[in-house]
N, C-alpha and C positions, 0 to 999 in steps of 0.2 A: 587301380585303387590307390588313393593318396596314402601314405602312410605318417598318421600321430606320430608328433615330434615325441621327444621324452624328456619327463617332467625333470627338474631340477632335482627331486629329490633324490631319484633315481641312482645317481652317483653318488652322491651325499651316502646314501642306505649303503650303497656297495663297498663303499669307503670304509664306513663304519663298518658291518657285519666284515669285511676282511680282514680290519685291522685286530679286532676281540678272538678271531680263529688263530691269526699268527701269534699274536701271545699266549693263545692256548695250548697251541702247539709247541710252542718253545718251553713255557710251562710243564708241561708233560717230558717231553725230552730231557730237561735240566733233574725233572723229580727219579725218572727212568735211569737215565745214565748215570746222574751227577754221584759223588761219595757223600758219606753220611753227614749231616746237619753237626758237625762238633765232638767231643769224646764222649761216650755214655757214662752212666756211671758205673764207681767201681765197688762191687762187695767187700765189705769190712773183712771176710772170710780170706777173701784171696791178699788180701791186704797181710793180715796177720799169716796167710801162709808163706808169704815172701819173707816177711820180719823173723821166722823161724827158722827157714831153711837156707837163706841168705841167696835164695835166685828168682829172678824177673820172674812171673806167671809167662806161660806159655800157651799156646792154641788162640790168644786174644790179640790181631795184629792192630785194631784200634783203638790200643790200650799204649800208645807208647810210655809203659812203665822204667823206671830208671831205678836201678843201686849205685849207692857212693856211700863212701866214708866222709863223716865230721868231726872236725875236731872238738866242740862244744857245742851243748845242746842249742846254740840260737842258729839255726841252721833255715830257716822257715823264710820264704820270700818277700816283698815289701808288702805284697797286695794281702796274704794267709794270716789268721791270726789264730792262738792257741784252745782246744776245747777239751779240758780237762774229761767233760764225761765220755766224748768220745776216743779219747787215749783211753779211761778205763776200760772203756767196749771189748778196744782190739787189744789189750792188753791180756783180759777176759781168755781170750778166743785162743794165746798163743801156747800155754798159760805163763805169766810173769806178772811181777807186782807192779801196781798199779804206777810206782815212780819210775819205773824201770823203761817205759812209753809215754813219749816225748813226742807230739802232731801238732802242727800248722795248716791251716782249711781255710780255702778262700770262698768258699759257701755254709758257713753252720748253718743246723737245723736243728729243729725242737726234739728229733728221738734221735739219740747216739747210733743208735742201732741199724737206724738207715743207712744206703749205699753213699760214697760219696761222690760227690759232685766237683765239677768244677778243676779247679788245679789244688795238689797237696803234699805237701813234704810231712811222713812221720817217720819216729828212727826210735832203734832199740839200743838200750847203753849195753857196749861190748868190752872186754879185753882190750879190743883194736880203737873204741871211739863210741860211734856214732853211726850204726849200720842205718841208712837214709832211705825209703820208699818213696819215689817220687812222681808225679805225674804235672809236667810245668803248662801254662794257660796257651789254650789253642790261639793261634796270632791271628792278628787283626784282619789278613787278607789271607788266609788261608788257602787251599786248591777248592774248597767249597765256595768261598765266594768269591774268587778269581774268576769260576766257570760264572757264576752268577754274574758276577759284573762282566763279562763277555761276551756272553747271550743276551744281555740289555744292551748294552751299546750295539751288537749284529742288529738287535732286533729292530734299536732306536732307528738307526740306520738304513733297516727295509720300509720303516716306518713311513720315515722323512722323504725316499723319493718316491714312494705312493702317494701323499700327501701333495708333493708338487706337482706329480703328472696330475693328480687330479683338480688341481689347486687352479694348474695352468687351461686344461681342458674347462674348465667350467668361466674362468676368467675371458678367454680369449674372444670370445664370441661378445662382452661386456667392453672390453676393452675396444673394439671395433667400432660399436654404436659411438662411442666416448668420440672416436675418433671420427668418425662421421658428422655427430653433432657439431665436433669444433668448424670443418671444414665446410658449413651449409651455411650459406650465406643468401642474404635478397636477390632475387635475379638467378642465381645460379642452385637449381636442386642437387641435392645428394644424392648419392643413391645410397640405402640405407640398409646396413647385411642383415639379412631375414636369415637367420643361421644360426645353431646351437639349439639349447633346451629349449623344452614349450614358454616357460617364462620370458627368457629372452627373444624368440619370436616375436609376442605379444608385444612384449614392447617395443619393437622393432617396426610392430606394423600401428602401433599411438605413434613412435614417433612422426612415421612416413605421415598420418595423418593429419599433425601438428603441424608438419612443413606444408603441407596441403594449405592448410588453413591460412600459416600466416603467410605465404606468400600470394594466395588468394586477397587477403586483408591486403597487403601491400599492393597490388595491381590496383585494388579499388579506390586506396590513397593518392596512387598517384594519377588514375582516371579523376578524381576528386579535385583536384590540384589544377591540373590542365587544366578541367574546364572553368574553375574559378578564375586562372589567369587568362584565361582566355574571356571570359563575361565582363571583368574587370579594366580589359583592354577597352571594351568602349566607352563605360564613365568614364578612365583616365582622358581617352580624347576626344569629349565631350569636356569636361575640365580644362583641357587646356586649351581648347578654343575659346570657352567664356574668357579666360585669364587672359586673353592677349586685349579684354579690353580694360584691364587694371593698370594704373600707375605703372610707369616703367620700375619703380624700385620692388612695389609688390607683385608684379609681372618675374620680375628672378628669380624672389623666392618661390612664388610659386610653381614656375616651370622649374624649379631645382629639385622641389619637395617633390612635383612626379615622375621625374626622372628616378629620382631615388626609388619612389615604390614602383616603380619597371622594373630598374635593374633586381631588387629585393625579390619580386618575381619572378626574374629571368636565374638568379642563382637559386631558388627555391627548387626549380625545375630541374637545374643541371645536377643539382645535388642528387634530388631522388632517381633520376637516369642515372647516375654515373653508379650511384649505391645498388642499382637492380642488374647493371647489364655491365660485361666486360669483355674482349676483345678475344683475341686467340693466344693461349699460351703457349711460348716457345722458350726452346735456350737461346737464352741472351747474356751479355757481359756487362750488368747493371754499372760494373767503371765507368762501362764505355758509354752508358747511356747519360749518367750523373755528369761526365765530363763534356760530352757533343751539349747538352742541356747548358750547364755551366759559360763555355763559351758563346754561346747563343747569346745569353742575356748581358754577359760580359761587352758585348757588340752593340749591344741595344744601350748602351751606359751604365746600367746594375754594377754596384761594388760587390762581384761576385770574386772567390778564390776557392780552387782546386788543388792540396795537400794528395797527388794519385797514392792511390795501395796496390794488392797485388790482384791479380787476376780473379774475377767472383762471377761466376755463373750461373744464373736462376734459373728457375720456368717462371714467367713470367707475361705481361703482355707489353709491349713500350710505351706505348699510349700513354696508358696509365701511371705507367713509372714515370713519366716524365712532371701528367701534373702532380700524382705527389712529393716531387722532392722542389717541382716548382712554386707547388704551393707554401711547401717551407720556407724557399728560399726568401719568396714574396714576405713571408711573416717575419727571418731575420730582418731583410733589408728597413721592412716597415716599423719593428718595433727597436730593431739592434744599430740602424745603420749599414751593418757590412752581413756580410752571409760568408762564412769558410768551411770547406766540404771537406772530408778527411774520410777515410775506410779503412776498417782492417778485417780478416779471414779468419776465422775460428775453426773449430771441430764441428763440422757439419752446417757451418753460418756466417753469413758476412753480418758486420756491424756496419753502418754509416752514421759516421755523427755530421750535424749542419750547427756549426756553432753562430752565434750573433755576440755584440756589442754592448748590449743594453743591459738593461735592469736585471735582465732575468725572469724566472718563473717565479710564482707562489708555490709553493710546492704542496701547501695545505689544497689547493684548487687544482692540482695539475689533471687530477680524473674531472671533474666537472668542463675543464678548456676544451675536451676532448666534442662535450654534447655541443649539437644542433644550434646556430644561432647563439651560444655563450662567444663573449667576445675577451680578449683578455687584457684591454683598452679598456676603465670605466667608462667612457662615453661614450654618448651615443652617436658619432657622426661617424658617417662611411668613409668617411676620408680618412681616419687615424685609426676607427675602430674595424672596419670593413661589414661583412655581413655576417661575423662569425660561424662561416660554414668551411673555413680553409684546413682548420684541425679535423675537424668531423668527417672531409672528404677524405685526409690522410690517413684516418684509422679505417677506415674503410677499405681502403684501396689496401694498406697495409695486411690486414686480414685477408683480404681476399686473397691473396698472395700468401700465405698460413705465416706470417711473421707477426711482428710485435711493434707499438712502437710507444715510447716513454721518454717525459718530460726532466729533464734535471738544467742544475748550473755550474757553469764553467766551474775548476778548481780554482781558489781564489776569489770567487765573486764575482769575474771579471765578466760573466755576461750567462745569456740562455745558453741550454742546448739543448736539441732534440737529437733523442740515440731510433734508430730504425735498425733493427735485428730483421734479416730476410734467411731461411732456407738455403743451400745451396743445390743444386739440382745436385743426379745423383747420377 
């Protein structure tokens, strides 16, 4: 029996219901354990019994009550201010006259008679001064909420790496697809992880069936393709039989113009093969192959130059490395004059730059140079502009290979460059 993935939410629920039990549990523990919320208040009774007998209340350790002597009656703290009716209260209670008690309260209230609150200096005039009853403001971090803010930060803490494991557990199966889709390219299927929650599943198995689709689409384009160049191959030489009875001057042109759409043909072809199908990937020293490549054409007359770097490694297939960095070359030499190769090694990637001569790129166009047939010569002849398929096989080929590759200009002005970022094997 197959067994149902589980649902996305599944975690999500578990996540949530664990984390509202751990703060209720810490909750509880802080209310259970912790010391009392602040000082309670204190009866005006045990107040004036202190004022009369000249000692602290006793049996009350949450009371940290205090006696001192003052020398004059402004004895009272910055935050306490004085309430006549409640002096006469506990004056009342000692017995003494009403001037005779002298209190500071940093909470009044509407009946005297109430407990007080808060922090309070009162004092009875003595022989000696100023006998002082005191009880000073619970501080701002207390052992109450020391423990408080202790068990939030524990708890933040248990919080946060529950939060990532699950964060990570629900991600990584996402994260996978992501990296699948980058790596599926025409010609070569994915394999696509069918792994994690029922969500991701599902989409796992749309996507498999989108690469279904469009590589199905693609086979039929380029079945499409063939046969039109192939249908096309007989009017062409049907055309150019009649032409050979025109004028020798319109006899040129016209065996030139179909030459042109052969060749326009023949690269249409190689483009969609080379974009569907690629060779065997192995480790290779892309130096070594940019450089045996370099000298090749350097032989052939090309003003080619090779700047070596240090040692760079791919997986890769040769083939293809060779025409993308020939096709650049081809595109320095054609638009730049000269082609100069240069490499450097990074954290996990080699860069090759192919600089040129020339004008440079547009940079507002440089994604557009990349498509199909864009040429980046406004005109239209094969000879200066080509068949605008030399960029489009390069990103090609460059992806295929999981690297990158982007258009800029020399520092200075002084001419193109194409930067190619490749992987380094591992």
């Amino acid at each position: 029996m197959i067994r149902r993935p589980v649902s996305i939410v599944v975690p999500m629920m578990l996540f949530a219901i664990t984390s509202a039990a751990v703060v209720m549990l810490v909750q509880f523990a802080i209310v259970f354990r912790g010391p009392p919320p602040g000082f309670s208040p204190v009866p005006i009774a045990r107040i004036a019994e202190a004022l009369r007998t000249g000692r602290a209340p006793t049996g009350n350790p949450g009371h940290p009550i205090q006696l001192r002597y003052a020398a004059d009656e402004y004895f009272g703290r910055r935050e306490e201010r004085p309430s006549p009716a409640r002096d006469r209260s506990i004056a009342a209670l000692i017995p003494l006259p009403a001037d005779q008690v002298r209190g500071y309260y940093e909470w009044p209230v509407r009946d005297p008679d109430q407990d007080v609150h808060g922090s309070f200096s009162i004092g009875r005039r003595t022989d000696k001064g100023w006998l002082v009853v005191s009880i000073s403001r619970a501080p701002a971090l207390g052992r109450w909420r020391l423990a408080i803010l202790q068990w939030m930060l524990i708890t933040l803490f248990i919080l946060s790496l529950l939060a990532w494991v699950a964060a990570r557990r629900i991600s990584r199966p996402i994260r996978s697809l992501a990296e699948a889709a980058k790596r599926a390219r025409l010609g070569a299927p994915e394999a696509i992880p069918l792994h994690g929650p029922r969500e991701i599943r599902d989409l796992g198995h749309a996507m498999e069936a989108m690469q279904t689709r469009i590589l199905h689409q693609a086979e039929n384009r380029t079945v499409m393709l063939a046969a039109m160049a192939h249908d096309l191959g007989t009017p062409l030489s049907r055309l150019a039989f009649w032409v050979e009875q025109l004028p020798d001057a319109a006899r040129d042109r016209a065996n030139a113009d179909i030459e042109e759409m052969r060749g326009m043909l023949a690269a249409t072809l190689r483009f969609n093969r080379d974009d569907r199908a690629h060779g065997e990937m192995v480790r290779l020293d892309l130096g070594s192959v940019v450089e045996s490549l370099a000298d090749d054409l350097s032989a052939a007359g090309q003003n080619v130059t090779v700047d070596p770097g240090p040692r760079m490694v791919v997986m890769g297939d040769a083939q293809a490395l060779r025409r993308l960095f020939g096709n650049l070359v081809e595109n320095a030499i054609r638009y730049g004059q000269a082609a100069e190769i240069s490499w450097t090694v990074g954290q996990g990637y080699g860069e090759i730059l192919v600089d040129d001569h020339g004008a440079g790129f547009d940079l507002a166009r440089a994604d557009q140079l990349f498509a199909p047939f864009v040429r980046g010569e406004s005109s239209r002849n094969r000879a200066t502009g080509g068949t605008g398929l030399g960029l489009a096989i390069v990103r090609s080929i460059t992806e295929l290979h999981g690297g990158e590759v982007t258009l800029a200009n020399r520092p200075g002005g002084a001419g193109g460059r194409v930067r190619v970022r490749m992987p380094l094997a591992t």
